[in-house]
C-alpha positions in Angstrom: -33.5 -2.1 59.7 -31.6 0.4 58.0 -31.7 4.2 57.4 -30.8 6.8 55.0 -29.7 10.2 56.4 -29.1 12.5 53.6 -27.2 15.8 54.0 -26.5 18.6 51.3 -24.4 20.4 51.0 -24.0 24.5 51.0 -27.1 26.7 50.9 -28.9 23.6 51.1 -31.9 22.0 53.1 -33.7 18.8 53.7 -36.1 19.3 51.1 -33.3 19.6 48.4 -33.8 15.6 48.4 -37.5 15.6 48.2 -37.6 13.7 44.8 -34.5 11.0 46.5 -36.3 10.7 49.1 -39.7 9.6 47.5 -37.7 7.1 45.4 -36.3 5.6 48.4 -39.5 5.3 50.2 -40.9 3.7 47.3 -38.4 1.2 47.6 -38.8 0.4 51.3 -36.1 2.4 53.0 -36.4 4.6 56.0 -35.2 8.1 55.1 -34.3 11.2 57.3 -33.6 14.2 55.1 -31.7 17.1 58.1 -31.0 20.6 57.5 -27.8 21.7 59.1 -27.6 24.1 61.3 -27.8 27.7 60.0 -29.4 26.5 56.3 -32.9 27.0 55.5 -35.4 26.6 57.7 -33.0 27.0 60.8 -31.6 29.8 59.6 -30.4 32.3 62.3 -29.1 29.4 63.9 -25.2 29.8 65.0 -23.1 27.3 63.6 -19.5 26.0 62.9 -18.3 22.4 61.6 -18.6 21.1 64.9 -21.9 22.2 65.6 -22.8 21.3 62.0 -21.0 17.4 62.8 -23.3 17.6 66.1 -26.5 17.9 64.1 -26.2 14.7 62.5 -24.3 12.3 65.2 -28.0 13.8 67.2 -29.7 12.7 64.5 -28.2 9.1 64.0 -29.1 9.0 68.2 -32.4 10.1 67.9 -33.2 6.9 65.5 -32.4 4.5 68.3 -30.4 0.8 67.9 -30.5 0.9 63.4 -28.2 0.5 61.3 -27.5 4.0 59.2 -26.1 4.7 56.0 -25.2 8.5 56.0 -24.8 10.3 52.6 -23.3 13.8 52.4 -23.6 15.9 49.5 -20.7 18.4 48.6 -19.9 20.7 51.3 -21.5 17.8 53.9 -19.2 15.1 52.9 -16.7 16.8 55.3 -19.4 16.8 58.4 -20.6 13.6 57.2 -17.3 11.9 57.2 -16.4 13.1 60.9 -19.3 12.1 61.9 -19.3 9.0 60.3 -16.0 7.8 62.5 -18.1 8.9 65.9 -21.1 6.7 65.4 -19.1 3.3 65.3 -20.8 0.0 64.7 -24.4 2.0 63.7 -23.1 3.2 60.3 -23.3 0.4 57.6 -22.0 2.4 55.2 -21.4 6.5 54.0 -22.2 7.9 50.6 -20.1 10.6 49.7 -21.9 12.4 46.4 -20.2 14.5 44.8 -18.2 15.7 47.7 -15.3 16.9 49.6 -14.0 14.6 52.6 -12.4 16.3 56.0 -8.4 15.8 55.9 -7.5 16.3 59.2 -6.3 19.7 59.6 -7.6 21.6 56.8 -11.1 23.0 56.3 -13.8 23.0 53.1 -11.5 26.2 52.2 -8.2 24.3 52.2 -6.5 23.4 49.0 -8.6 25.5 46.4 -8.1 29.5 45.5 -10.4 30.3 47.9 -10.0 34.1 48.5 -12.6 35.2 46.8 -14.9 33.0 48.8 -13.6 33.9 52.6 -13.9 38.0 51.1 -17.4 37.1 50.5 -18.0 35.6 53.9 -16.3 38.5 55.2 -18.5 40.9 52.7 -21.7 39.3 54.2 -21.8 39.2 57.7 -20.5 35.7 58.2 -22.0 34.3 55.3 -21.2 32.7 52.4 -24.0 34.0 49.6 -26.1 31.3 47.9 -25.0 31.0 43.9 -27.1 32.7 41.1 -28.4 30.8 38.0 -25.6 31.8 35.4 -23.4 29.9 38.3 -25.7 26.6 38.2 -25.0 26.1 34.2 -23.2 23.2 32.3 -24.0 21.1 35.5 -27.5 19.0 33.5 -30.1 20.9 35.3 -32.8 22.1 32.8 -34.5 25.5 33.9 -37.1 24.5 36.1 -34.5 22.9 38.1 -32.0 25.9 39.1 -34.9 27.7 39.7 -36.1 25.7 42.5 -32.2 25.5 43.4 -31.8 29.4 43.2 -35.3 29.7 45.1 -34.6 27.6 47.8 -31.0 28.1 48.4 -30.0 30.0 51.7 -26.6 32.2 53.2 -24.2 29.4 54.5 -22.8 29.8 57.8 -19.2 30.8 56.6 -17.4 29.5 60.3 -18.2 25.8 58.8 -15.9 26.0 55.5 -13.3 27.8 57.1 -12.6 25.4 61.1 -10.1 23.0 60.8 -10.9 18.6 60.5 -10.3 16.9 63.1 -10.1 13.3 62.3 -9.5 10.1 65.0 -8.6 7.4 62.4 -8.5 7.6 58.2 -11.6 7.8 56.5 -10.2 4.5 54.5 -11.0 2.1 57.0 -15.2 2.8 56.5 -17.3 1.3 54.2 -17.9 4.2 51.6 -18.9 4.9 48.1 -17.8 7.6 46.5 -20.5 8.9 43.6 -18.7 11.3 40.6 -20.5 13.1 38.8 -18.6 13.7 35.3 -20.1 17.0 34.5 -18.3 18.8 37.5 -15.2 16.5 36.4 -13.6 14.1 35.3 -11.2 13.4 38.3 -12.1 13.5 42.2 -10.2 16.0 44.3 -7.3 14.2 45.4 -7.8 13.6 49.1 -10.6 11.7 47.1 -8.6 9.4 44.6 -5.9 8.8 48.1 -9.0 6.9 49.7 -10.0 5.3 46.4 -7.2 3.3 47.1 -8.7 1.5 50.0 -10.3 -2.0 49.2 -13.3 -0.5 51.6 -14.3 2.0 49.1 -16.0 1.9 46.0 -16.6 4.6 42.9 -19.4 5.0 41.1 -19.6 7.8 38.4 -23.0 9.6 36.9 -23.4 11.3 33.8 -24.5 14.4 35.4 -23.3 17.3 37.3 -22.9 18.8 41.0 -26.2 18.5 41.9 -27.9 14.8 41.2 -31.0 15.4 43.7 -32.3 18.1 40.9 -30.8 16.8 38.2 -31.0 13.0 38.0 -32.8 11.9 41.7 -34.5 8.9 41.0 -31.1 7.5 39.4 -29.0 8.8 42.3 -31.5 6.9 44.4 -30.7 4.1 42.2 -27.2 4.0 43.2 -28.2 4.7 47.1 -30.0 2.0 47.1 -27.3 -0.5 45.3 -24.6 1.0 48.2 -26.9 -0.5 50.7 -26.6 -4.0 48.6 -23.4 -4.1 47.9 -22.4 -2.7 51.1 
């Protein structure tokens, strides 16, 4: 048997992939939306990466002897992916979507002019703020939608983009898929495009932008659910 366990990325909660999850259901699969740490309703919580990397290895334990696919969204592609080299032989595959991957060494921050992020963390008492909806356009979600993002979206614990990777092994040796969506760019980050390279992973691009679950989920279960197939 396997199982999804979907993470999203910043601000972000389990019930972000409410409509994914439904789709998947439908289609047979076990599926284990987590909130990290910190984010929604564990708010208050204290958290950095590792505690964030924590939540889902526990999570991946609690489900006993099955095989997992773990899928991190954005921000959670760098948890995800650490956490993904801990589990061994249980993961059957990881679903990056839309996402950053940990390079050992550098944090979410790294790489990107992020100063006016880390003054905002600084400016709100450790947290990053969630975004408004003037910064949710161009990215295919229709009003209704980045409401429900805006409404739901909570501070991000601001210790988790700014601690350091720390990676075992490369990320190239696990069976992943890496999902693009075109609207946030053409190109993935370059870390990205580096794994790419390995005969292990597989891209797969959507016509949409940052934030499939709202904006496209039964499609981006679509291509879950083919990861699983092909993987």
């Amino acid at each position: 048997m396997t199982d999804f366990v979907l993470v999203a990325g910043a601000w972000l909660g389990a019930w972000a992939w409410d409509e994914v999850a439904a789709e998947l259901r439908g289609a047979g699969h076990d599926v284990h939306a987590l909130t990290l740490s910190g984010l929604a309703e564990k708010q208050g919580a204290a958290a950095g990466l590792e505690t964030h990397v924590r939540d889902i290895v526990d999570e991946v334990e609690r489900l006993g002897p099955r095989d997992v696919v773990l899928v991190g969204h954005s921000y959670a592609g760098i948890p995800v992916g650490l956490a993904a080299e801990r589990i061994g032989d249980r993961l059957r595959r990881v679903v990056f979507v839309d996402a950053n991957v940990p390079v050992d060494g550098e944090s979410f921050l790294s790489g990107w002019p992020s100063e006016g992020v880390r003054r905002s963390i600084a400016e709100h008492d450790g947290f990053w703020p969630p975004l408004g909806p003037d910064d949710c356009a161009g990215q295919g979600l229709t009003d209704e939608q980045i409401a429900r993002f805006v409404a739901g979206s909570t501070p991000h614990p601001g210790a988790t983009l700014t601690e350091p990777a720390r990676l075992e092994r490369s990320l190239a040796d696990l069976p992943a898929t890496y999902v693009k969506c075109l609207l946030d760019g053409d190109e993935p980050l370059p870390a990205v495009a580096a794994l790419l390279k390995s005969d292990r992973w597989e891209l797969v691009e959507m016509a949409t932008g940052h934030w499939p679950m709202f904006s496209q989920p039964r499609e981006l279960a679509g291509v879950l659910h083919s990861s699983v197939a092909g993987g």
